[in-house]
C-alpha positions in Angstrom: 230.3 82.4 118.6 228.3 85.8 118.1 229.2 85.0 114.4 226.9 81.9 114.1 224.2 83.9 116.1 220.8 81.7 115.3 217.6 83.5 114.8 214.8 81.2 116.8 211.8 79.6 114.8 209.6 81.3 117.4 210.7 84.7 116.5 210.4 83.8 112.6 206.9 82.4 113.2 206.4 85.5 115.3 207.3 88.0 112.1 204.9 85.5 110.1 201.5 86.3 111.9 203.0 89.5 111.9 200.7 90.1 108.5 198.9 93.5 108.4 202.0 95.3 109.5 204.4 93.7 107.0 203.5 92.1 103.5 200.2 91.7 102.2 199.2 88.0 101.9 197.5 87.5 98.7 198.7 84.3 96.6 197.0 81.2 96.3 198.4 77.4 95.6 197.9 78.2 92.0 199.4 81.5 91.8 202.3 80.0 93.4 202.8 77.2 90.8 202.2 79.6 88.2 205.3 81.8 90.2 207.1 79.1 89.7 206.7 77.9 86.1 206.9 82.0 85.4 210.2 81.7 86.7 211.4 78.9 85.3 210.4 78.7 81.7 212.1 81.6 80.3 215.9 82.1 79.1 217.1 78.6 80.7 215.1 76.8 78.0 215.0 79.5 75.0 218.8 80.4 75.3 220.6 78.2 77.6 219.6 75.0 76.4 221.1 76.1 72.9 224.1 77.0 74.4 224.7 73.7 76.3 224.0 71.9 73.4 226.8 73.9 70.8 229.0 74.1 73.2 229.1 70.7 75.4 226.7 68.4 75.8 225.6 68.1 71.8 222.3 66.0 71.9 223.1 64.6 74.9 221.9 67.9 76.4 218.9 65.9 77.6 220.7 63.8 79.9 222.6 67.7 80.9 218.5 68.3 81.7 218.0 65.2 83.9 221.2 65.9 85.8 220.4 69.4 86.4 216.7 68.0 87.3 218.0 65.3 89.7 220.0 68.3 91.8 216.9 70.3 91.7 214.9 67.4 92.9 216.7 66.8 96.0 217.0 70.1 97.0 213.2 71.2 96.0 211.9 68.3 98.6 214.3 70.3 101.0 213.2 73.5 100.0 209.5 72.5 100.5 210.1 71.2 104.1 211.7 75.1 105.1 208.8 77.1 102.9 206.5 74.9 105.1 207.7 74.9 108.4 209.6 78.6 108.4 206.4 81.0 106.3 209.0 83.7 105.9 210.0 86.2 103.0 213.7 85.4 102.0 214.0 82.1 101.1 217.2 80.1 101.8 218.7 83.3 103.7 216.0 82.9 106.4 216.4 79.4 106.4 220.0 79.4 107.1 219.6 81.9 109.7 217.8 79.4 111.6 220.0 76.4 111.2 223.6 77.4 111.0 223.6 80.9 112.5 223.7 84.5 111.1 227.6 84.6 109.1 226.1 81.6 107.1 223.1 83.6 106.4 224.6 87.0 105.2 226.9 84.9 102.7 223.6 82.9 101.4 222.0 86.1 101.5 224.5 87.6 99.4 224.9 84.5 96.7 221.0 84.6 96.0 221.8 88.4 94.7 223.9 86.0 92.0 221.0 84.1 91.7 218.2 86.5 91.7 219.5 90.2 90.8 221.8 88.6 88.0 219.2 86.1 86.9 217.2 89.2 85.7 219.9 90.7 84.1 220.6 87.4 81.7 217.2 86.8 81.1 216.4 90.9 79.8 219.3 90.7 77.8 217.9 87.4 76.4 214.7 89.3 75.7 216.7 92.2 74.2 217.9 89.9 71.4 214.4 88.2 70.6 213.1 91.7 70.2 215.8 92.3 67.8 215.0 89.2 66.1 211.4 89.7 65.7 212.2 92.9 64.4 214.2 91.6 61.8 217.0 93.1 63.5 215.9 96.7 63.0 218.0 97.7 66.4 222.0 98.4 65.6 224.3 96.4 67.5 225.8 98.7 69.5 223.0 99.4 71.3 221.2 95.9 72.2 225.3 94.7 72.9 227.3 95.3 75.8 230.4 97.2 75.6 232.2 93.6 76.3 231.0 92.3 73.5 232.0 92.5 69.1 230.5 91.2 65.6 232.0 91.0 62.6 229.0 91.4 59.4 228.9 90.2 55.8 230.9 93.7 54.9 233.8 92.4 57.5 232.8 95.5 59.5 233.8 95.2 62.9 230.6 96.5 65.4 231.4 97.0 69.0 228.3 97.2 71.4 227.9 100.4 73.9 224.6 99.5 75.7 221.7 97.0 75.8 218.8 99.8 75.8 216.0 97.1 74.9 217.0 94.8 77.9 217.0 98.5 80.2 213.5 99.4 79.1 212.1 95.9 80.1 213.6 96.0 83.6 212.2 99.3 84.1 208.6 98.5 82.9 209.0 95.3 85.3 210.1 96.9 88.5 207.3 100.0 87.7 204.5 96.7 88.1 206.4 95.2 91.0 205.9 98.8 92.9 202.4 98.5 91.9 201.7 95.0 93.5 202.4 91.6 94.3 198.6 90.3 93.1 198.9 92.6 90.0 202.1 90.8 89.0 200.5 87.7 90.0 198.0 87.8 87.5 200.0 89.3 84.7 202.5 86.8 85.4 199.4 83.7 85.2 198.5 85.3 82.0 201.9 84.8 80.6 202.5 81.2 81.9 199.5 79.9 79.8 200.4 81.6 76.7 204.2 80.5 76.9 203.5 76.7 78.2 201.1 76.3 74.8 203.8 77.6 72.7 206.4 75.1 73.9 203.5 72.2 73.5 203.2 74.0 69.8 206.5 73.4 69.3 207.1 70.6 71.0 204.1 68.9 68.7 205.2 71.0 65.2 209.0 70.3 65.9 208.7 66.7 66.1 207.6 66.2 62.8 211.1 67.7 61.6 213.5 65.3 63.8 216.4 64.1 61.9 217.8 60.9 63.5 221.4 62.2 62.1 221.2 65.1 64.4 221.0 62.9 67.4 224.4 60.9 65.8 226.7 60.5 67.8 224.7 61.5 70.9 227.6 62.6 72.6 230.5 64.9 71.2 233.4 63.1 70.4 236.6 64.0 71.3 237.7 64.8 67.9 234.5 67.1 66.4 236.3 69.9 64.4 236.5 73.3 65.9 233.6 76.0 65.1 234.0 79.5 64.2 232.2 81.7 66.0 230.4 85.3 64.9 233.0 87.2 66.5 235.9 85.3 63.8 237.0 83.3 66.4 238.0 79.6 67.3 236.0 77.1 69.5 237.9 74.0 70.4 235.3 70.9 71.7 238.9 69.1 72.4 239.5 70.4 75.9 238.0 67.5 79.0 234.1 69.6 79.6 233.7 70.1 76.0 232.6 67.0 74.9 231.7 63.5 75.8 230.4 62.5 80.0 232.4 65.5 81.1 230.7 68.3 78.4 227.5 66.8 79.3 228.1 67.7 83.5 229.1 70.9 82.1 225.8 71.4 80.2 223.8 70.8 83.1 225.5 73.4 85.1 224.9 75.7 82.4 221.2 74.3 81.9 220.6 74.4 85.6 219.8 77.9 85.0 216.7 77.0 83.7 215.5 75.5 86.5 216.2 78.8 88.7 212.8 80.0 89.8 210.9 76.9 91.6 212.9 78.1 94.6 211.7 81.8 94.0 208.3 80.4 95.1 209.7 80.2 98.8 210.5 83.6 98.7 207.2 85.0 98.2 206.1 82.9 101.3 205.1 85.9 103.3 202.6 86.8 100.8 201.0 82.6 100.5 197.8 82.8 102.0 198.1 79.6 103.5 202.0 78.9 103.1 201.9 75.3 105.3 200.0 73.8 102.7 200.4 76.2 99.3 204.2 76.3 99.4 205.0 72.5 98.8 202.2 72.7 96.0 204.0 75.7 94.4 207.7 74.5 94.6 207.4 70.8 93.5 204.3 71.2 91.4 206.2 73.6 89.0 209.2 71.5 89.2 207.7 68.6 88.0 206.0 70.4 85.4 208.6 72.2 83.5 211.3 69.2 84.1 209.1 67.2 81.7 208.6 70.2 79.4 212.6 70.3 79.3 213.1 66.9 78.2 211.0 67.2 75.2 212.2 70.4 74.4 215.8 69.8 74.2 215.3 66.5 72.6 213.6 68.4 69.6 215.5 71.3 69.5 218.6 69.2 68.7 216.5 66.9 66.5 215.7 69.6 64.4 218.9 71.5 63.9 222.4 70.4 64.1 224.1 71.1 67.3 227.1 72.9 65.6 224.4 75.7 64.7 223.9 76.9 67.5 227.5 77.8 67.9 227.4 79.6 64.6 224.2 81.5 63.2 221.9 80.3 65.7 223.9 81.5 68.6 221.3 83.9 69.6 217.2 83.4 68.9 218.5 79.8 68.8 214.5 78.3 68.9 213.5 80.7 65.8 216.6 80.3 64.3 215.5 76.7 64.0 212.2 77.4 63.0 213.4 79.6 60.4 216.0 77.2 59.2 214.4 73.8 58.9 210.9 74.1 59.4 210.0 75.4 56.2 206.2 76.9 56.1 206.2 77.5 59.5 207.6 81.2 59.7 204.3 82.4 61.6 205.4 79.5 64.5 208.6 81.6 64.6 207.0 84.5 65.2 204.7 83.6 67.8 207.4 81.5 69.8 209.3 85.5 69.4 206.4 87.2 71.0 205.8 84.0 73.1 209.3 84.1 74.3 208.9 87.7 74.5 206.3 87.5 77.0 208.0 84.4 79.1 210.9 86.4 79.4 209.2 89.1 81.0 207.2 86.9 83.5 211.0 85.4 84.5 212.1 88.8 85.2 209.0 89.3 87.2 209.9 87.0 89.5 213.6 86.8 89.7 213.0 90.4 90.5 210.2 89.5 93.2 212.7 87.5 94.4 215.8 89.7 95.0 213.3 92.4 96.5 212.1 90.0 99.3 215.4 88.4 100.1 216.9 91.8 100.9 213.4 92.9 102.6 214.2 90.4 105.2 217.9 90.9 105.7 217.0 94.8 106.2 214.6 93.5 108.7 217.1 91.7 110.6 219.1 95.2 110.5 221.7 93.7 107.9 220.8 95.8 105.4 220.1 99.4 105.4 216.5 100.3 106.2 216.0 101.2 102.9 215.2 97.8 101.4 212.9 97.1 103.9 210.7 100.2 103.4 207.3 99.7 102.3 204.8 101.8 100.0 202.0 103.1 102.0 199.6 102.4 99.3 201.0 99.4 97.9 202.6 97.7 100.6 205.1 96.8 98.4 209.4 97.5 99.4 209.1 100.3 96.2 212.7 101.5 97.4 214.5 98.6 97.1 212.7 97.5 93.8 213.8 101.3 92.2 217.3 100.5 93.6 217.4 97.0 92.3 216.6 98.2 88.7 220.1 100.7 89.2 222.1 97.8 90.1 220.3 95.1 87.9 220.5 97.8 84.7 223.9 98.2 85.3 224.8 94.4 84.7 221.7 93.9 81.9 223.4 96.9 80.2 227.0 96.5 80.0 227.4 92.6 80.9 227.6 89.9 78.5 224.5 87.4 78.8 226.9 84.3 79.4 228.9 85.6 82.1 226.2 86.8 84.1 224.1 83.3 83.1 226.8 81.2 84.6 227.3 83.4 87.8 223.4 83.1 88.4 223.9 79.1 88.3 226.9 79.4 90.7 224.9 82.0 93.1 222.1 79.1 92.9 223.7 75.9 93.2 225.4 77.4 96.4 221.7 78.1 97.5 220.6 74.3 97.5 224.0 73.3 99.3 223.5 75.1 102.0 219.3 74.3 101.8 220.4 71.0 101.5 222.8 70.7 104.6 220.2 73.2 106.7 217.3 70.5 106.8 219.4 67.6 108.1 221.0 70.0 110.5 217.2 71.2 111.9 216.3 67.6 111.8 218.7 66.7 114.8 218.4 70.7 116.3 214.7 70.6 116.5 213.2 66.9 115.8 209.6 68.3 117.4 209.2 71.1 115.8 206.1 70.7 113.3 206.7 70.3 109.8 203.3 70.5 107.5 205.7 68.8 104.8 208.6 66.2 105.4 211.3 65.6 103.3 211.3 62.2 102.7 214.7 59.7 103.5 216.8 62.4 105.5 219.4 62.5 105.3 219.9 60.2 101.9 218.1 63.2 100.4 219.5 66.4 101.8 222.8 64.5 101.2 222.4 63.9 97.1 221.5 67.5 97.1 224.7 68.5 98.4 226.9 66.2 96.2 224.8 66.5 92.7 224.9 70.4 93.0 228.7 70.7 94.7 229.6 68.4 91.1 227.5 71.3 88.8 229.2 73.7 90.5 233.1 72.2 90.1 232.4 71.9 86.2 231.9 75.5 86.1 234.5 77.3 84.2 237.2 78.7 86.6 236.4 82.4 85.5 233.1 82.2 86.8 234.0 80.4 90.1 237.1 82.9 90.7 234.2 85.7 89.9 232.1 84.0 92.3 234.5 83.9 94.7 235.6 87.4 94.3 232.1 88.9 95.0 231.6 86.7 98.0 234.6 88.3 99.4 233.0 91.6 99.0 230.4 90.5 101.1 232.3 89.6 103.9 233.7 92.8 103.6 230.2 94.2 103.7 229.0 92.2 106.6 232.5 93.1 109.0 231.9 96.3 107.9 228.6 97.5 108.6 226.1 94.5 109.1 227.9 92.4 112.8 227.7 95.7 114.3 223.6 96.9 112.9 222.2 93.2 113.7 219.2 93.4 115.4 220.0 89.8 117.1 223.2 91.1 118.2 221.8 93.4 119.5 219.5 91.6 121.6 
């Protein structure tokens, strides 16, 4: 049974107060809202609801939000309960450490690098093409493109992309101000949260003013909506079963899930909460609650103000200023400031997805299942500023030579795999340790822990079966990792 080896909670709480040797505990209740909201609001709403909408859900993309929101939900009150009880960097890898042993962990451990590492990616390679937007496009294609990727121009010249050099340059900037300091980043990233939140109230306010009732007719896409052409010259069919109608509208909130990604981030910066018991509930389900209502109005005017067929077309990319530019005419300095807005929420997602990754893999090194690298801290800083460099390698290499929706749909696989297993985890403490104290309950376990399981288990089948067989494929290299050099180099095994 050495492979379902469970870490005790009195050793976890032990590495807790273990604060002046390890991380340095600097974040607030508010900062850890404003984590979360940093996190969230970023390329799930700007790119992702644009792509739900054109591709599956149509208007109906709202109800993809409420879906997606219902999933998070369920397994944010989980999440709040673990962040509470268990003050520990790493997030759902610790937590299943403690409830269903240490195999369980390494795979969680290694699906949040889907979520985390390949969340960043997406998102800078969403910042790369608003940057080329609000430069009028001034950057040639083949070098804010991947490799994977081809457009066809007015001319009929075929461009084929080599590297995404803007979406490089922001990853390195990032990880540079990670290595610097959590409180640093905190503050940057509070900055940004206020200027992006007021741009989505701006347009939000602006945007409804524009609402064509015909856009939101029929509210669903019906089974026979003609095919759109893509930039690339080619087909897209809305006739096949997750392309239209109930079924497209499941789809769209696995794809829109994404932009919910980031509320659990909040639990992995637990080991730098100054008072996590009470802070990380505030931070999880306060910024949860914010941005789901956010969402709803969003989406609702987005696809009130433009026909959802455009943003399969021209508005593929920049799909919010595309918008802007396109039907709400005098307002060309809003789409400009929701560029540089977007610009800057972008960054503050990045932040923290990259936070994120760097303190999941912190505590697997510290459990010796990881090299000691990861786990390395800055004398100065007190930051793991090996791991961060190394993360920006392995990030870059995805940001700059992966296609944004591949790696967008393996982040909300990586993710919804997460809240299963959070999900499962608290019902299974709740009969492992019933007296243990918990600062924050999760209410009617295990009704709860049990919708969690089944809302994001039904995301996760309407996933395309390219990204689950991709999925699949790179959890199978972490087994292979784990068999290979982490069973033996565990520091529980070992004792």
């Amino acid at each position: 049974m050495s492979l379902f080896r469970k870490k005790s909670l009195t050793a976890l709480l032990a590495q807790a107060a273990e604060s002046e040797k390890g991380l340095k505990r600097t974040l607030g209740a508010g900062n850890l809202v404003a984590l979360g909201i940093g996190a969230i609001i970023g390329a799930g709403l700007f790119v992702r609801t644009a792509a739900a909408a054109g591709g599956h859900a149509g208007p109906a993309v709202t109800l993809s939000f409420i879906i997606a929101a219902i999933g998070c939900a369920f397994a944010g009150l989980c999440y709040a309960e673990f962040a509470s009880m268990i003050p520990i960097a790493g997030s759902a890898y610790t937590y299943a450490y403690a409830t269903m042993g240490e195999l369980v962990a390494w795979i969680i451990g290694w699906a949040l690098v889907l979520e985390y590492a390949l969340g960043a990616a997406t998102v800078s390679i969403a910042w790369s093409e608003y940057l080329n937007n609000l430069l009028g496009g001034a950057i040639p294609y083949e070098w804010c493109h991947s490799p994977l990727e081809k457009a066809v121009d007015a001319a009929g010249v075929v461009h084929h992309g080599i590297v995404n050099a803007p979406a490089l340059l922001i990853l390195l900037l990032l990880s540079l101000l990670l290595i610097k300091g959590t409180e640093e980043s905190a503050w940057v990233n509070a900055i940004i949260v206020f200027v992006k939140v007021a741009i989505v109230l701006v347009f939000i306010a602006i945007g409804w003013q524009f609402i064509k009732p015909e856009n939101h007719t029929p509210f669903f896409i019906p089974a026979d909506q003609p095919s759109a052409i893509l930039p690339d010259g080619t087909e897209y069919s809305y006739a096949p079963k997750f392309n239209h109608g109930f079924w497209g509208v499941l789809r769209g909130a696995a794809i829109v899930f994404f932009a919910f990604i980031g509320f659990d981030a909040v639990s992995t910066a637990a080991q730098e909460a100054k008072n996590p018991k009470r802070d990380m509930p505030i931070g999880i389900l306060g910024s949860l609650v914010v941005c789901t209502i956010l969402y709803i109005l969003f989406s609702y005017v987005l696809t009130g103000v433009a026909p959802f067929t455009d943003f399969q077309k021209s508005g593929r990319e920049a799909s919010v200023a595309y918008a802007i530019e396109t039907y709400m005419h005098n307002y060309q300095w809003l789409a400009t400031a929701v560029s540089i807005a977007i610009l800057a929420g972008f960054s503050s997602v990045i932040l923290v997805m990259l936070l994120g990754q760097s303190r999941v893999f912190y505590s697997m090194s510290n459990d010796g299942l990881l090299p000691k690298v990861f786990a390395d801290l800055h004398p100065k800083f007190r930051t793991p500023y090996k791991s961060n460099l190394i993360l920006f390698i392995f990030v870059g290499a995805f940001a700059g030579f992966v296609p944004g929706h591949l790696a967008g749909d393996l982040t909300s696989i990586g993710t919804l795999f997460a809240f299963v297993l959070v999900s499962a985890g608290v019902w299974i403490m709740r009969k492992s340790d019933p007296t243990v104290p918990r600062p924050f309950r999760t209410p009617a376990v295990p009704f709860v822990s049990t919708m969690g399981i089944l809302v994001c288990t039904a995301m996760i089948i309407s996933l395309d079966h390219v990204t689950q067989l991709t999925a699949l494929a790179w959890m199978a290299i972490g087994l292979v990792i784990y068999f290979g050099y982490s069973k033996s180099r565990s520091k529980l095994g070992k004792s």
